[in-house]
C-alpha positions in Angstrom: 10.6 -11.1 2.1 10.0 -7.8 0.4 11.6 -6.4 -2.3 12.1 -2.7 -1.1 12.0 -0.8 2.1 10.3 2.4 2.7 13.3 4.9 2.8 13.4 6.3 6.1 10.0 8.1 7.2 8.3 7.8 3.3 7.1 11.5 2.5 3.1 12.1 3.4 3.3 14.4 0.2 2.8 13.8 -3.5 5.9 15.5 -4.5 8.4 14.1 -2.2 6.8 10.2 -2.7 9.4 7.3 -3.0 9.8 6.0 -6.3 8.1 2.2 -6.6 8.5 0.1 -9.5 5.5 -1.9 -10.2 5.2 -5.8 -9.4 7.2 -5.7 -6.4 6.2 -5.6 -2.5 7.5 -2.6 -0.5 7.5 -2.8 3.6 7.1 0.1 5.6 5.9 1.6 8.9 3.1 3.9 9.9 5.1 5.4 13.1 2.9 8.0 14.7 -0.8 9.1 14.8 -1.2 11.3 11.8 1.6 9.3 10.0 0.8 9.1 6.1 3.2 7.0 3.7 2.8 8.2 -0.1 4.6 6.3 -3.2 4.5 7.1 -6.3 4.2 4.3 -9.1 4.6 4.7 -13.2 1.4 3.1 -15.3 0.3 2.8 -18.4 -3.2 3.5 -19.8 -5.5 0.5 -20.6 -3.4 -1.6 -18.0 -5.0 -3.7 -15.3 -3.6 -2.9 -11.7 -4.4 -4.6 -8.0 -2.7 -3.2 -5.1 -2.8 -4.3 -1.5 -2.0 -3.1 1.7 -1.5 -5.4 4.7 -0.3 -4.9 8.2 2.5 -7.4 8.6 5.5 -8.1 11.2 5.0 -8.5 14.7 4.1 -4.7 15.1 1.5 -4.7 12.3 -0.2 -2.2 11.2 -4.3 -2.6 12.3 -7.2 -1.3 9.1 -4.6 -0.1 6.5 -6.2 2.6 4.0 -5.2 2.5 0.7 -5.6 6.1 -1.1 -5.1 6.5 -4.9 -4.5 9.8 -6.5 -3.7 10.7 -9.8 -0.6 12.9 -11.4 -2.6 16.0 -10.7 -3.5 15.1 -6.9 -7.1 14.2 -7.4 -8.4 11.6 -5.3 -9.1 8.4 -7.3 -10.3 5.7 -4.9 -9.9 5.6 -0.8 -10.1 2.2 0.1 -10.7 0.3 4.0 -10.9 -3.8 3.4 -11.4 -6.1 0.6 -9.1 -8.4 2.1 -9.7 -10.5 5.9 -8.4 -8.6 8.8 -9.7 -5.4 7.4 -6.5 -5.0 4.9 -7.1 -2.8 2.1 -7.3 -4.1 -1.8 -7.9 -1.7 -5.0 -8.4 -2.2 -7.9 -7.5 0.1 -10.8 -7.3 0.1 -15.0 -6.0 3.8 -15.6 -7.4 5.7 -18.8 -4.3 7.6 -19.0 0.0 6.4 -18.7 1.5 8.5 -15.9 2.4 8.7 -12.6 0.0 7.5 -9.6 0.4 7.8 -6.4 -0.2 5.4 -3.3 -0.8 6.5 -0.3 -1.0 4.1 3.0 -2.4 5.6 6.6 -4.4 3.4 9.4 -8.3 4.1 9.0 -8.0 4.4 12.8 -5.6 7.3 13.5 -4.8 6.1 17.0 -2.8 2.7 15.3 0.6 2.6 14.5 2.9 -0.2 12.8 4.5 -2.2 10.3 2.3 -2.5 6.2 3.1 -4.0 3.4 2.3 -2.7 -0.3 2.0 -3.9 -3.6 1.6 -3.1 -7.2 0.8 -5.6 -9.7 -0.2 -6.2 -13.2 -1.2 -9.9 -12.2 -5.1 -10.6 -11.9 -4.6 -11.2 -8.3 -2.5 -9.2 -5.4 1.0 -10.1 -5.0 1.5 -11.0 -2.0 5.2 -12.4 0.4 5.3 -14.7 3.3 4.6 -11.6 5.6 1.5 -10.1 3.2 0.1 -14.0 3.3 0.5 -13.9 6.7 -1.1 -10.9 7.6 -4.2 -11.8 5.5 -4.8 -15.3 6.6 -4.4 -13.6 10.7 -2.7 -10.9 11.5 -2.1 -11.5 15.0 -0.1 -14.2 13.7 2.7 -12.4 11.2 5.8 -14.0 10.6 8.8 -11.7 9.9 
């Protein structure tokens, strides 16, 4: 079960991005066409991050993107697959502390539905029930 929900429709800008502490996994919902989910996460320089975003649920969301930006807006990594089912997995060992931002979208823009995210210092993705699911098949989600 995840730890946090995106807080009604999660902002598609940098400065209005929902706060995400790191090491916990965040569920949310890409709910129309052009629909772009950005979250904004504190690190720290010379620490080792993986992040992950799978569609999960019943509606899951089909080819997450994974787009990581920096405090200033530039574009850091953009990010299509990694993982099975075309799920998205960075990773990420900043040179500076500061805020990043995290922002999930469908690499098709015609897909809608339900994502996971997560953050994590461990050396592997941190991944729920839902996450596992939707890596292992996500035709086959559990909720």
């Amino acid at each position: 079960m995840p730890d946090l929900f995106e807080i009604g429709d999660a902002s598609s800008t940098l400065p209005g991005a929902q706060l995400v502490p790191v090491n916990n996994v965040l569920q949310g919902i890409i709910g129309s066409n052009a629909d772009v989910d950005v979250y904004r996460f504190d690190l720290v320089a010379g620490q080792a991050y993986v992040g992950a975003v799978v569609g999960s649920g019943n509606n899951w969301l089909i080819s997450p993107n994974l787009k990581l930006y920096n405090s200033a807006g530039t574009l850091l990594s953009d990010v299509s697959g990694g993982l099975p089912n075309q799920n998205a997995l960075i990773k990420t060992t900043p040179l500076t502390s500061g805020t990043y931002y995290i922002a999930v979208s469908s690499q098709n823009a015609a897909t809608q539905g339900q994502y996971s995210l997560s953050l994590t210092t461990d050396a592997k993705a941190l991944v729920d029930v839902a996450m596992g699911a939707g890596v292992i098949n996500s035709s086959t989600s559990w909720n």
